[in-house]
DSSP file (Angstrom, degrees, kcal/mol; ACC not computed):
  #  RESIDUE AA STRUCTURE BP1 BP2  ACC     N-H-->O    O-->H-N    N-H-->O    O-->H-N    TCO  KAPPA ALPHA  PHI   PSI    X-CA   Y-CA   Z-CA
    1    1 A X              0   0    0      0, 0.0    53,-4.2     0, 0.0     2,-0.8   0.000 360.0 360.0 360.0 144.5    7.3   -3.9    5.0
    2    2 A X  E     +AB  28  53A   0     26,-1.7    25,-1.1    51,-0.2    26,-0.5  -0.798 360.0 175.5-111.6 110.7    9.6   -3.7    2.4
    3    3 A X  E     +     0   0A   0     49,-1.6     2,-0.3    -2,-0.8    -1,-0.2   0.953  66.9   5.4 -71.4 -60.2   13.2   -3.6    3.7
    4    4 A X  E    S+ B   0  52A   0     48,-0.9    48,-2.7    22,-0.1    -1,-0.2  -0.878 103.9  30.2-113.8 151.4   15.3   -3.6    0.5
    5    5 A X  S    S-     0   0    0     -2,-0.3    21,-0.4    46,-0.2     2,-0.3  -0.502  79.5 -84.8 103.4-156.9   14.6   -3.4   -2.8
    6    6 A X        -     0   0    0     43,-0.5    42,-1.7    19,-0.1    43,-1.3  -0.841  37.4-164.8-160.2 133.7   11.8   -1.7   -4.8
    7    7 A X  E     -C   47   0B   0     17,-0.5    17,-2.0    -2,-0.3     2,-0.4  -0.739  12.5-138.2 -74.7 125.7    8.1   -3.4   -5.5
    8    8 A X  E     -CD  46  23B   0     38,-2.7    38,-1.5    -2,-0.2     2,-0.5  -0.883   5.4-151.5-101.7 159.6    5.5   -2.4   -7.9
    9    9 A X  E     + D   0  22B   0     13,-2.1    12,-3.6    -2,-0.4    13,-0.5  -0.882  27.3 179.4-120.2 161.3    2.3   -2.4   -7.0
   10   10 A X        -     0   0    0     -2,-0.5    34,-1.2    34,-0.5     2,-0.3  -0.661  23.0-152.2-135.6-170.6    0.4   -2.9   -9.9
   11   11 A X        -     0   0    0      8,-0.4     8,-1.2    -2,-0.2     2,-0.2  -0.934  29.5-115.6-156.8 122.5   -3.5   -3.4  -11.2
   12   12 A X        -     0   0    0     -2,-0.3     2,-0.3     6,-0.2     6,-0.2  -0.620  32.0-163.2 -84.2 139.8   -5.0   -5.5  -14.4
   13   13 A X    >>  -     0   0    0     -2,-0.2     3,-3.0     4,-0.0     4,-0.8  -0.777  22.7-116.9-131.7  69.4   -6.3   -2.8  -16.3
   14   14 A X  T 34 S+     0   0    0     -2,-0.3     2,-0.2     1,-0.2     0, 0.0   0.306 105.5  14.1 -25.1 142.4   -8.8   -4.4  -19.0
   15   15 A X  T 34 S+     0   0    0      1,-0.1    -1,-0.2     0, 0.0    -3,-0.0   0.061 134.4  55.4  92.7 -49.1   -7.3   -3.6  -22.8
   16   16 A X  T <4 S-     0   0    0     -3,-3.0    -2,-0.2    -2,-0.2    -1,-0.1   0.593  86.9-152.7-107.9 -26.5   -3.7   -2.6  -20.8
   17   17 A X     <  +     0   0    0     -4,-0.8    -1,-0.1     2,-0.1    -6,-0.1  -0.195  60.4   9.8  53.2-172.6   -2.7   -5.4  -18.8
   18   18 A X  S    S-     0   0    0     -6,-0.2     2,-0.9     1,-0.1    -6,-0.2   0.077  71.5-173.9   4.9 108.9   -0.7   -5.1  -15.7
   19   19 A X        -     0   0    0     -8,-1.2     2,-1.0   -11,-0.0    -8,-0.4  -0.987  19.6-132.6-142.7 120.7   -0.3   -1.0  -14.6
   20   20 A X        -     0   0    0     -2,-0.9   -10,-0.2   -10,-0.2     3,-0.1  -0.595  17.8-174.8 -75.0 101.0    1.9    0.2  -11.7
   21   21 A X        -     0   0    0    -12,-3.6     2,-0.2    -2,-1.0   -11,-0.2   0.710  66.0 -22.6 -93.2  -0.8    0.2    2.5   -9.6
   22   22 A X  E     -D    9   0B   0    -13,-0.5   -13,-2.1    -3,-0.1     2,-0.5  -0.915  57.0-114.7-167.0 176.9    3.2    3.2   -7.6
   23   23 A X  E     -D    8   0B   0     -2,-0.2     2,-0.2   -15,-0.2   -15,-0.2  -0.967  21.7-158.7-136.5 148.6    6.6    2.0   -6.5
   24   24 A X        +     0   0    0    -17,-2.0   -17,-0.5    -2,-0.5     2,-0.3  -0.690  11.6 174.9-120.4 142.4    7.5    1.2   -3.2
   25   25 A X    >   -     0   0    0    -19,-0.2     3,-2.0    -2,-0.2   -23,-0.2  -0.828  51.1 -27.7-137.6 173.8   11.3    1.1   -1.3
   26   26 A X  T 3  S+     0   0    0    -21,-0.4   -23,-0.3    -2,-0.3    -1,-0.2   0.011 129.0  21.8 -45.8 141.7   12.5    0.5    2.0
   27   27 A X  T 3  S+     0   0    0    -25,-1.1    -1,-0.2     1,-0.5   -24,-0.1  -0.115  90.1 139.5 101.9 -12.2   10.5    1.4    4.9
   28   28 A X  B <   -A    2   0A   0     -3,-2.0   -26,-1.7   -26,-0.5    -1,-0.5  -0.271  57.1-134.2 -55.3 159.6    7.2    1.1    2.5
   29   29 A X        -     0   0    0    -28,-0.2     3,-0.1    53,-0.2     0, 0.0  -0.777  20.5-161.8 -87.4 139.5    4.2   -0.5    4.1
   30   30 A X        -     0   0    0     -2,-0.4     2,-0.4     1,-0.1    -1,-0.1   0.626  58.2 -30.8 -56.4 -48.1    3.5   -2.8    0.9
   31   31 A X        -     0   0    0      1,-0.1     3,-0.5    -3,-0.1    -1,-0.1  -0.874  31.6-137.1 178.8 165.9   -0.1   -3.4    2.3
   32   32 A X    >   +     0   0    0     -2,-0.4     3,-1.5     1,-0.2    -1,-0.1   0.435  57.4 113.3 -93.7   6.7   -3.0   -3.8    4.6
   33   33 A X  G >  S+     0   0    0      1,-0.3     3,-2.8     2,-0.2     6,-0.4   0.767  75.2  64.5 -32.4 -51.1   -5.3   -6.6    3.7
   34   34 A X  G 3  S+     0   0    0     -3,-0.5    -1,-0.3     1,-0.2    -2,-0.1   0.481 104.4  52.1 -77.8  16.4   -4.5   -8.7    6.6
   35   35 A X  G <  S+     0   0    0     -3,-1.5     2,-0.3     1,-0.1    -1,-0.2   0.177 104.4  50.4-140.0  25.0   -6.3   -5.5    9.1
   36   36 A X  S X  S-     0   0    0     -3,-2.8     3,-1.0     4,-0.1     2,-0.2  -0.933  98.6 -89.1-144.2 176.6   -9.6   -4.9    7.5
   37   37 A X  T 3  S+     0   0    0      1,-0.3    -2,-0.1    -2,-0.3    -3,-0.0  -0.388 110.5  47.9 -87.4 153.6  -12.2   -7.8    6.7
   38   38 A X  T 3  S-     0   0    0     -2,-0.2    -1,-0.3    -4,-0.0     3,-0.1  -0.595  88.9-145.0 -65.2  29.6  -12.4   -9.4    4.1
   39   39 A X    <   +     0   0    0     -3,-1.0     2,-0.3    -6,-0.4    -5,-0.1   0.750  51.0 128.3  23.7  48.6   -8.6   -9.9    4.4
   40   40 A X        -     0   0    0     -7,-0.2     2,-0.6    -4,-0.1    -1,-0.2  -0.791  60.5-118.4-110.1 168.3   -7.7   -9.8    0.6
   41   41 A X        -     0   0    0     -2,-0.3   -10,-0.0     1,-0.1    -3,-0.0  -0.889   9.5-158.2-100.2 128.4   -5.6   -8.0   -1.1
   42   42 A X  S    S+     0   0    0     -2,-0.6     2,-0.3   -31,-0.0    -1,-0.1   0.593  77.7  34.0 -64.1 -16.9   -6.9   -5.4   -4.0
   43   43 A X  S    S-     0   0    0    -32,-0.1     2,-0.5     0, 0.0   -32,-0.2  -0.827  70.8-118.6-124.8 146.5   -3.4   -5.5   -5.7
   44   44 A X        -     0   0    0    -34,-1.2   -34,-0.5    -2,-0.3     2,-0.2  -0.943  17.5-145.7-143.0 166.2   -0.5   -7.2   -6.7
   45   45 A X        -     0   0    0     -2,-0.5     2,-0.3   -36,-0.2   -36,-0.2  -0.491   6.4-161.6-106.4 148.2    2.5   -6.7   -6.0
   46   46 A X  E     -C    8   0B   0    -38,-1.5   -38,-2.7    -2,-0.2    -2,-0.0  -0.912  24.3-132.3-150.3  97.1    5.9   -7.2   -8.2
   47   47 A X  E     -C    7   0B   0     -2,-0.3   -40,-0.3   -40,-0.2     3,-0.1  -0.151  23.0-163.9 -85.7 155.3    9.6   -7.4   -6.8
   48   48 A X  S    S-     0   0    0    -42,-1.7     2,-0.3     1,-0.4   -41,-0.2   0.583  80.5 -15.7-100.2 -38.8   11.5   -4.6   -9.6
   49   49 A X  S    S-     0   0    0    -43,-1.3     2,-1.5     0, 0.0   -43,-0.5  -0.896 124.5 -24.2-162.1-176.2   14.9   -6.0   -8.6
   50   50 A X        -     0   0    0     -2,-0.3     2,-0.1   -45,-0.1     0, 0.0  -0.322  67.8-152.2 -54.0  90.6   16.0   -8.6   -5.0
   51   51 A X        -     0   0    0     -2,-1.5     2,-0.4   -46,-0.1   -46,-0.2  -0.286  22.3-176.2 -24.0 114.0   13.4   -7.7   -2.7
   52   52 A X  E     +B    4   0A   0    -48,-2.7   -49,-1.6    -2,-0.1   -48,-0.9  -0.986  28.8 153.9-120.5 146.6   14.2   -8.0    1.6
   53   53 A X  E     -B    2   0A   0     -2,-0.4     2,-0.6   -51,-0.3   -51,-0.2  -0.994  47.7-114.4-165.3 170.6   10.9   -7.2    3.4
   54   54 A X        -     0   0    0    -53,-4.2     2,-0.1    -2,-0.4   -52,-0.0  -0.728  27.0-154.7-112.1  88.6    9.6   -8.0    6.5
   55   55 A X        -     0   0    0     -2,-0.6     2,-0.4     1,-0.1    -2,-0.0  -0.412   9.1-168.6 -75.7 144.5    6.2  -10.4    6.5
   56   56 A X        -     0   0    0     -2,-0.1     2,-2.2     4,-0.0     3,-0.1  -0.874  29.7-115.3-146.6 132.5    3.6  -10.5    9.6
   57   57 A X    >>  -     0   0    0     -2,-0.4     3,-3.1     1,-0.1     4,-1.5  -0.543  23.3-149.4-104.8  94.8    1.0  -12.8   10.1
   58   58 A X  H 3> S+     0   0    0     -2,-2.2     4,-0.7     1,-0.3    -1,-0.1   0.615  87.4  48.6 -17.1 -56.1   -1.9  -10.9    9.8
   59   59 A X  H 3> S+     0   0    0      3,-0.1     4,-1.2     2,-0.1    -1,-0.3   0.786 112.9  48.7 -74.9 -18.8   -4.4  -12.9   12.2
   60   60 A X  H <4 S+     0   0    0     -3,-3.1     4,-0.4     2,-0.2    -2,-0.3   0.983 111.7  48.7 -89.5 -47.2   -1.9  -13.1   15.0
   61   61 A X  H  X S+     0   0    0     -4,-1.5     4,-2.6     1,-0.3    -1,-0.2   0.727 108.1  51.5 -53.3 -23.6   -1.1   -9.3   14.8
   62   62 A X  H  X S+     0   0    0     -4,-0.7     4,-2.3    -5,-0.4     5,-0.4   0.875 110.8  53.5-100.4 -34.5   -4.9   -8.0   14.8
   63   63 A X  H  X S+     0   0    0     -4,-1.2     4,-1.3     1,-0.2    -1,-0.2   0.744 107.0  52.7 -94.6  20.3   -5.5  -10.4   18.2
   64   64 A X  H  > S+     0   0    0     -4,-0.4     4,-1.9     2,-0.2     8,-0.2   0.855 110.9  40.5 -83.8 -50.9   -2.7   -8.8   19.8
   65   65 A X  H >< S+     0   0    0     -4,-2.6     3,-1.1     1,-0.2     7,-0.6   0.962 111.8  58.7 -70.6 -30.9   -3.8   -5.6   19.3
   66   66 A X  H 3< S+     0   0    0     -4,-2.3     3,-0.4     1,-0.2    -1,-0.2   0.884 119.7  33.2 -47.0 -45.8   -7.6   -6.9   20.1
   67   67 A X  H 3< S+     0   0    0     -4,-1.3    -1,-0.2    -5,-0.4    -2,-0.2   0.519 122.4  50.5-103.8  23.7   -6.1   -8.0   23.5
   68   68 A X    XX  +     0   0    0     -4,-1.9     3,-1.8    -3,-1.1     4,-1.4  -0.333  63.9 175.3-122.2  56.2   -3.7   -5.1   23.6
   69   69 A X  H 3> S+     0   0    0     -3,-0.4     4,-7.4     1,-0.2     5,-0.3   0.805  79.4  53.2 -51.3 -27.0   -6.0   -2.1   22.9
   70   70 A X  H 34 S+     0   0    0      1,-0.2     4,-0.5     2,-0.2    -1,-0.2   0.945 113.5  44.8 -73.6 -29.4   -2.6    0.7   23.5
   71   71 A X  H X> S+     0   0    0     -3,-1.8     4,-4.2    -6,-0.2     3,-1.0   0.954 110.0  56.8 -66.7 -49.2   -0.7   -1.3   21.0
   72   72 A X  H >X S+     0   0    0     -4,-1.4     4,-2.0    -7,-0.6     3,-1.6   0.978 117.5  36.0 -31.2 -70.6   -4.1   -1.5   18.3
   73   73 A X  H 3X S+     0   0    0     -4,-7.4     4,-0.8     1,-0.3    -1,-0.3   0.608 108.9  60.1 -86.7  21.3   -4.2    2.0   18.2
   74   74 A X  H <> S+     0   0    0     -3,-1.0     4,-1.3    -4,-0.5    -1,-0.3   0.782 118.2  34.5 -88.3 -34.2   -0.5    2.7   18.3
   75   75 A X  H <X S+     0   0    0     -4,-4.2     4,-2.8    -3,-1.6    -2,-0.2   0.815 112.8  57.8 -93.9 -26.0   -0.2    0.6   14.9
   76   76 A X  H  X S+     0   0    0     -4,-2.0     4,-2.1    -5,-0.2     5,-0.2   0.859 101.7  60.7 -67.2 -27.2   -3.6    1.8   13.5
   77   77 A X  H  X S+     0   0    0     -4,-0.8     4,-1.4    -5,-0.4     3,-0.2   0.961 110.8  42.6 -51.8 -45.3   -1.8    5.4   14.1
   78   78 A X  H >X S+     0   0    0     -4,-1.3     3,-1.7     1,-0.3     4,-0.8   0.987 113.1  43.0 -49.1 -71.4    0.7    4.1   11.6
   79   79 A X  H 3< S+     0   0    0     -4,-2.8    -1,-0.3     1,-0.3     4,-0.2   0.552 109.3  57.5 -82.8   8.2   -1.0    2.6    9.1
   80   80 A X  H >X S+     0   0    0     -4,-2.1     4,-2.0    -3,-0.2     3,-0.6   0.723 103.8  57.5 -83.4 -26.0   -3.6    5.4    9.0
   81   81 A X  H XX S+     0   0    0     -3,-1.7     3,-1.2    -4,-1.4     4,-1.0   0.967 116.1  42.3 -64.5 -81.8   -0.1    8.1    8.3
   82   82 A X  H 3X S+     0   0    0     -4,-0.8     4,-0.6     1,-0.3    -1,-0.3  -0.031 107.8  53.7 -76.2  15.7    0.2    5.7    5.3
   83   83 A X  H <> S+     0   0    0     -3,-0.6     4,-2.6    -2,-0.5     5,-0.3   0.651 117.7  39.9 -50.8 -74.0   -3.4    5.5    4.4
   84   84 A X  H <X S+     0   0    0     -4,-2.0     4,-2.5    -3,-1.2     5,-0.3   0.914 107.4  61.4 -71.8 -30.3   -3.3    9.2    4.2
   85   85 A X  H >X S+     0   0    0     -4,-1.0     3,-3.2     2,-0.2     4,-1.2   0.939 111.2  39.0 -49.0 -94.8    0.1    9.6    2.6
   86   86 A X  H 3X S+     0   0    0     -4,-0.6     4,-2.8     1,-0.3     5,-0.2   0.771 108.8  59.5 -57.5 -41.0   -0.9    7.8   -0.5
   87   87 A X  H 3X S+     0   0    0     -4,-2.6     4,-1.3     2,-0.3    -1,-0.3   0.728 106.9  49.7 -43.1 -30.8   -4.4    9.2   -0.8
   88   88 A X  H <X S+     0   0    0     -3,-3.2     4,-1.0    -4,-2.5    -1,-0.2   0.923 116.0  45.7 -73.8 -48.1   -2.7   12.5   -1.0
   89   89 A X  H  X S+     0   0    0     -4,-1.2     4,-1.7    -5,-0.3    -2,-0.3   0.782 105.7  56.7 -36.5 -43.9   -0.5   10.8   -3.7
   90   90 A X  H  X S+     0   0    0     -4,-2.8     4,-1.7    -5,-0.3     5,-0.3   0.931 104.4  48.8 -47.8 -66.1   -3.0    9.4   -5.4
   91   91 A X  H  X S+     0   0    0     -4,-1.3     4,-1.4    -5,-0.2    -2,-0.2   0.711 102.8  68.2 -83.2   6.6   -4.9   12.7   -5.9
   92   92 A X  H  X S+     0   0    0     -4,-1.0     4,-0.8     1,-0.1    -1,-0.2   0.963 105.8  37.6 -22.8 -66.3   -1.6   14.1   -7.1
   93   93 A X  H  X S+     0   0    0     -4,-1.7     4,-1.5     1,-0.2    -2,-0.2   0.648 114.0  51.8 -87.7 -11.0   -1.6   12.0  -10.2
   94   94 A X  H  X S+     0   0    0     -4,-1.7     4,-8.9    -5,-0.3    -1,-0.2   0.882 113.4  47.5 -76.9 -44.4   -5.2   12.1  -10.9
   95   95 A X  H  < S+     0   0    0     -4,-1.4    -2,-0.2    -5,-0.3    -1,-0.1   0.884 117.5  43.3 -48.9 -26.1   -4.7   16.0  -10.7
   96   96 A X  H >< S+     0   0    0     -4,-0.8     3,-0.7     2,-0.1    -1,-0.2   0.876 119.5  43.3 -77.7 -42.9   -1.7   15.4  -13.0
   97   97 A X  H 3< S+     0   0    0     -4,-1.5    -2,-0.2     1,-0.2    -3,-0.1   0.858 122.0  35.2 -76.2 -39.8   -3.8   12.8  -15.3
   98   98 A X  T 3< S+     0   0    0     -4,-8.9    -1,-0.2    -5,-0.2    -2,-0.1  -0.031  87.1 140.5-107.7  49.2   -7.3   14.8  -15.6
   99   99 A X    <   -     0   0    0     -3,-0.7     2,-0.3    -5,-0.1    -3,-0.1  -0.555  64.2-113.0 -82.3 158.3   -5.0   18.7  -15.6
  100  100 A X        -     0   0    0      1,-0.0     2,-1.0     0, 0.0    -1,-0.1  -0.820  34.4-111.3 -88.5 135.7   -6.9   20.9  -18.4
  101  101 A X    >   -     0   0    0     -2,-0.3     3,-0.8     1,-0.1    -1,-0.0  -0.573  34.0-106.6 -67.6 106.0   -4.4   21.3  -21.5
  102  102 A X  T 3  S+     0   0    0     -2,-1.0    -1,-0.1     1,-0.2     0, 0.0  -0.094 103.8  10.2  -6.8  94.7   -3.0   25.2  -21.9
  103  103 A X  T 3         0   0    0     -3,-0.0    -1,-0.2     0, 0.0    -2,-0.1   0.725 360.0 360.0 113.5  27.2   -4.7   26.6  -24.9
  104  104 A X    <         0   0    0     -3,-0.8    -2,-0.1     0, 0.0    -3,-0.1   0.388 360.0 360.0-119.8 360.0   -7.2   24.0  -25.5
């Protein structure tokens, strides 16, 4: 989680290189790898300026919630708000990217 500071999160784009698909400041989630299988990450990520964030070790968190089911789904409630949060962001900018041009 990203305390201070602002992250891109970015994508290799054959042809383009490097592309930001958004940018992240305090209180972002940066990301979820470490809570579905295969525990990679799809992205990477790029401090914009001095970066404070908070890091979690990914296997010790998921067998807490495994022997703490009220905590699991108290934190899958979370990261499912920011699951849906960017997926509604997301089709923003596609709506923005594939808009039909006025008068064309």
């Amino acid at each position: 989680m990203v305390r201070r500071g602002a992250v891109a999160v970015e994508t290799r784009v054959p042809g383009r290189g490097h592309v930001t698909l958004e940018t992240l400041g305090p209180g972002d989630l940066l990301g979820w790898s470490w809570l579905v299988p295969p525990y990679r990450s799809a992205f990477g990520a790029r401090a914009l300026e001095t970066v404070h964030a908070i890091a979690i070790d990914g296997a010790c968190l998921r067998g807490k919630c495994e022997s703490d089911p009220a905590l699991g789904y108290d934190l899958l409630k979370v990261v499912a708000t920011v699951f849906a949060r960017r997926l509604e962001e997301t089709r923003m900018r596609l709506l923005d990217l594939y808009a039909a041009v006025p008068g064309a």
